[in-house]
N, CA and C atoms as an extended XYZ file, in Angstrom:
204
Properties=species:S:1:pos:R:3:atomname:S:1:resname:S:1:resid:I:1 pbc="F F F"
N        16.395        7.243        7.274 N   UNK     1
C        16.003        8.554        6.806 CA  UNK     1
C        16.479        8.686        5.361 C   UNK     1
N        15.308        9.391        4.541 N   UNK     2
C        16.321        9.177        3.051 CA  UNK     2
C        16.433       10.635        3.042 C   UNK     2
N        16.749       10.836        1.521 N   UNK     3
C        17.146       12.050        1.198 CA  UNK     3
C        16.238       13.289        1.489 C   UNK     3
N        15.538       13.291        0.906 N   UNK     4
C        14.384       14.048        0.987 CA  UNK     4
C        14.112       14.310        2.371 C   UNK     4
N        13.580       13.915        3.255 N   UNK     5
C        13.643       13.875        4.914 CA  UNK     5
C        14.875       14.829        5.256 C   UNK     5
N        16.496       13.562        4.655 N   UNK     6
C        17.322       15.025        4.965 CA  UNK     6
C        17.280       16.642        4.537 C   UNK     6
N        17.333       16.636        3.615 N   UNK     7
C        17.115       18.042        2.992 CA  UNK     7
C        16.148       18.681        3.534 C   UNK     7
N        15.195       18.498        3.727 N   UNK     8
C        13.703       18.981        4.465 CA  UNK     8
C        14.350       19.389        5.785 C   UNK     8
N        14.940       18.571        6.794 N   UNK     9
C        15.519       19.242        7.821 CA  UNK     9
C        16.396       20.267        7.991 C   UNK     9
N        17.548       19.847        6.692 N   UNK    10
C        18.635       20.676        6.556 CA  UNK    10
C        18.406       22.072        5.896 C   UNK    10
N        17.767       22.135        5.151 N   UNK    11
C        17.522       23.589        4.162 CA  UNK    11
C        16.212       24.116        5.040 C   UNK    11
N        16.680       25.819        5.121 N   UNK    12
C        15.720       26.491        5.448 CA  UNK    12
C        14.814       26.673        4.047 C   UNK    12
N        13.656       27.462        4.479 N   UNK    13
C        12.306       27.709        2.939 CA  UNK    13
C        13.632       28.413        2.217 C   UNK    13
N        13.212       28.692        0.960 N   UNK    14
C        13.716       29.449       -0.399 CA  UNK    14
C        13.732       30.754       -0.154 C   UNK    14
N        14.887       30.841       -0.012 N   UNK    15
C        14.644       32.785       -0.387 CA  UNK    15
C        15.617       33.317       -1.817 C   UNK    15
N        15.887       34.256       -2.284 N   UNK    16
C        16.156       34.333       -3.795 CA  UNK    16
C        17.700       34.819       -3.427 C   UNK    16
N        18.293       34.961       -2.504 N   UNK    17
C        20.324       34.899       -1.847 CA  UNK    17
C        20.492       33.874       -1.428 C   UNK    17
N        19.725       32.380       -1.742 N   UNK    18
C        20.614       31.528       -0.885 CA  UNK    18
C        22.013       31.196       -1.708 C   UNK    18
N        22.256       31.474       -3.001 N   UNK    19
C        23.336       31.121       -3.496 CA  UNK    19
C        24.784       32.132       -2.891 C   UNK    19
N        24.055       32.701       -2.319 N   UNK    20
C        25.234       34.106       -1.898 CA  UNK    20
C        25.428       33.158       -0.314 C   UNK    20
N        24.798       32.755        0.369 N   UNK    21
C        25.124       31.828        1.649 CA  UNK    21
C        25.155       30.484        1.347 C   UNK    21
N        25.983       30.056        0.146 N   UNK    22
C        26.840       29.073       -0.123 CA  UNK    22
C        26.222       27.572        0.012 C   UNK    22
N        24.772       27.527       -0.082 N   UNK    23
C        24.180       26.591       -0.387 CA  UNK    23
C        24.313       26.163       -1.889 C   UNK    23
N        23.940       24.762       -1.923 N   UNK    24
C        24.266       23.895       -3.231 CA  UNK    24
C        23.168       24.394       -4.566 C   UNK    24
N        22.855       23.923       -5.326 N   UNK    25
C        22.058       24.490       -6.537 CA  UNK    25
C        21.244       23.655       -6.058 C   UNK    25
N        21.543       21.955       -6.159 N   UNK    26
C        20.118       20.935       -5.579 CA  UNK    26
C        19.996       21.304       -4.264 C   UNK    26
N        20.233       22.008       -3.048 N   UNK    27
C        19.635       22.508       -1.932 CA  UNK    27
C        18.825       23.759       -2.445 C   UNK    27
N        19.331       24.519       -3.138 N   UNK    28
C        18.422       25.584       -3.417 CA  UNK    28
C        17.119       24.736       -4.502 C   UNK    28
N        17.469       24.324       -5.422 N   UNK    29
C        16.514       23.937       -6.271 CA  UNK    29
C        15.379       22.666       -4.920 C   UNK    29
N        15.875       22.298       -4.237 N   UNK    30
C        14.787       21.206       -3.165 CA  UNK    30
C        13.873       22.458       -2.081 C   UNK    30
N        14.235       23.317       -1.899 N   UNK    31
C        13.963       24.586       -1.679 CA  UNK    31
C        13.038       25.092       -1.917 C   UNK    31
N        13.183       25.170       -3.438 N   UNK    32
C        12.042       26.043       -4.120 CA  UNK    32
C        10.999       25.225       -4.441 C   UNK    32
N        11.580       24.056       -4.437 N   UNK    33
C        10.496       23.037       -5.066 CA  UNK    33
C         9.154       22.763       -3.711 C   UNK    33
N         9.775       22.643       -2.484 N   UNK    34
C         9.369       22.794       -1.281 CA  UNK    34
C         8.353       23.880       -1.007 C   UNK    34
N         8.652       25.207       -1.534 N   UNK    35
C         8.129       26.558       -1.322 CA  UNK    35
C         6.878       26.476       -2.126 C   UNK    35
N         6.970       25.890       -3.849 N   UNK    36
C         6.238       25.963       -4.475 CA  UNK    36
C         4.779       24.935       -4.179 C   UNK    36
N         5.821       23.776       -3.518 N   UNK    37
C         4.067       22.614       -3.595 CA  UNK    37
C         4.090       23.376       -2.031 C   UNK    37
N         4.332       23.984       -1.124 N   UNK    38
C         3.423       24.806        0.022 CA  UNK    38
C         2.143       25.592       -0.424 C   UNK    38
N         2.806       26.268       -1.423 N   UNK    39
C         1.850       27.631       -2.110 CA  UNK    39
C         0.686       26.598       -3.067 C   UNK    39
N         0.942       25.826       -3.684 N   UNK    40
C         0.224       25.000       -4.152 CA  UNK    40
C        -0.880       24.386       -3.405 C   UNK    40
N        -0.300       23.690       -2.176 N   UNK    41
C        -1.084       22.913       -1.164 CA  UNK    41
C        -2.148       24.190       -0.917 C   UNK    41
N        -1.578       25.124       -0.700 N   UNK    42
C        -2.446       25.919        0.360 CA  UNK    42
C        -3.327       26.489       -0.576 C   UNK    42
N        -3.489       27.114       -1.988 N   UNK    43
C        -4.367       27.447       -3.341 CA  UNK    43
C        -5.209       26.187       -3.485 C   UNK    43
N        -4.863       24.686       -2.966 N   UNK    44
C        -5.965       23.664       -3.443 CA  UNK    44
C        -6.915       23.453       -2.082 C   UNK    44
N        -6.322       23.836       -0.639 N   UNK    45
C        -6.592       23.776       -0.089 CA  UNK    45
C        -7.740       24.812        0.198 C   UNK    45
N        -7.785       26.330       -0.400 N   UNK    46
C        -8.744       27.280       -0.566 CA  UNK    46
C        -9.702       26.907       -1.513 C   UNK    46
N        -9.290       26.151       -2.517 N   UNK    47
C        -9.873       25.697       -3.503 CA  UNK    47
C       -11.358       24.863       -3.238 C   UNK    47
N       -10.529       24.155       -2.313 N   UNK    48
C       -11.635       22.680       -1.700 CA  UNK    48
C       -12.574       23.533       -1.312 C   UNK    48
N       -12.488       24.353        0.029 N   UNK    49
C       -13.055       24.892        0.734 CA  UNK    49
C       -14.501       25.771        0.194 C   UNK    49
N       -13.501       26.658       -0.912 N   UNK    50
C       -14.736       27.397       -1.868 CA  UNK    50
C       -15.659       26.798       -2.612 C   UNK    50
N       -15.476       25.711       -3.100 N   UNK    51
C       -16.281       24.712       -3.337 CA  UNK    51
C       -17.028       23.522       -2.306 C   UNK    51
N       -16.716       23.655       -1.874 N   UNK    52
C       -17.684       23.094       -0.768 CA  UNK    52
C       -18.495       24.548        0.061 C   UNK    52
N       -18.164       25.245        0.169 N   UNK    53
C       -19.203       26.433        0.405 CA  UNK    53
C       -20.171       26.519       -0.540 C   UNK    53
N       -19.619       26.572       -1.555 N   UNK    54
C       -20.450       26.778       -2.790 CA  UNK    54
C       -21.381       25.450       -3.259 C   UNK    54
N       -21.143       23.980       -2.741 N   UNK    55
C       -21.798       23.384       -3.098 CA  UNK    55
C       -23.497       22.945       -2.757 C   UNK    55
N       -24.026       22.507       -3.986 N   UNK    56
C       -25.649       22.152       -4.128 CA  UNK    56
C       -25.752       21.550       -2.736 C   UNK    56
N       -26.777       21.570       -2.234 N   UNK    57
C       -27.206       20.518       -1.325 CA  UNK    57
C       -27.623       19.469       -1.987 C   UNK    57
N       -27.825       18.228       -1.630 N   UNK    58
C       -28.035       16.954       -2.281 CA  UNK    58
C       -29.525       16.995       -1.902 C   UNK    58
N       -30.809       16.627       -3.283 N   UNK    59
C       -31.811       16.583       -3.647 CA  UNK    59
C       -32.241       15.250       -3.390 C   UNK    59
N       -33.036       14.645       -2.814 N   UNK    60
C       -33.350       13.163       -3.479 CA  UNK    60
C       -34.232       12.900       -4.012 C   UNK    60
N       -34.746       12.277       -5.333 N   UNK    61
C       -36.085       12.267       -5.628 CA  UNK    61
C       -36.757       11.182       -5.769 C   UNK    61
N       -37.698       10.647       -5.079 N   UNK    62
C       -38.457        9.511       -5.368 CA  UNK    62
C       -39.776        9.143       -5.765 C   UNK    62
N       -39.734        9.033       -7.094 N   UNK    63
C       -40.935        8.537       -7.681 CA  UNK    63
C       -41.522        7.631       -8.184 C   UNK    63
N       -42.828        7.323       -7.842 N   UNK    64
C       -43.124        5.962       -8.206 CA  UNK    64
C       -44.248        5.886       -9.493 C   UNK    64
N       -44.246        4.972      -10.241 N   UNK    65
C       -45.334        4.853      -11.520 CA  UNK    65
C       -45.977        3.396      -11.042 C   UNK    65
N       -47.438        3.688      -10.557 N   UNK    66
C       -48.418        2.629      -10.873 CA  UNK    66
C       -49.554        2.546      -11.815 C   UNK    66
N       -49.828        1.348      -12.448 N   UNK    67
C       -50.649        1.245      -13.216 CA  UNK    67
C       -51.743        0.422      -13.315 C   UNK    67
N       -53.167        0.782      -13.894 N   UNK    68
C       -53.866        0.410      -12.827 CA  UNK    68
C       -55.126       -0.057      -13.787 C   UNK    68
């Protein structure tokens, strides 16, 4: 298990008193960093979505030139 794994288990999400309940600065700072790519994930994850709602349907066009 490395670090990261630990911390992920050990630290609850970020809230803005964890320094008052005697957590570390790098537990709080792995924290926030945690909180932020959630909120991130989940804005790219709406992201995808709206764009693929929104996307063209695929056209195909086939044309041929004979000459004669």
């Amino acid at each position: 298990m490395g670090l990261f794994e630990y911390l992920d288990r050990q630290i609850p999400d970020y809230y803005p008193t964890m320094y008052k309940d005697g957590y570390t600065p790098e537990q709080i700072i792995h924290a926030a960093h945690r909180k932020i790519r959630q909120e991130y994930d989940a804005r790219e994850a709406a992201k995808r979505a709206e764009a693929e709602a929104m996307e063209i349907p695929e056209v195909k066009i086939i044309s041929e030139v004979r000459i004669k």
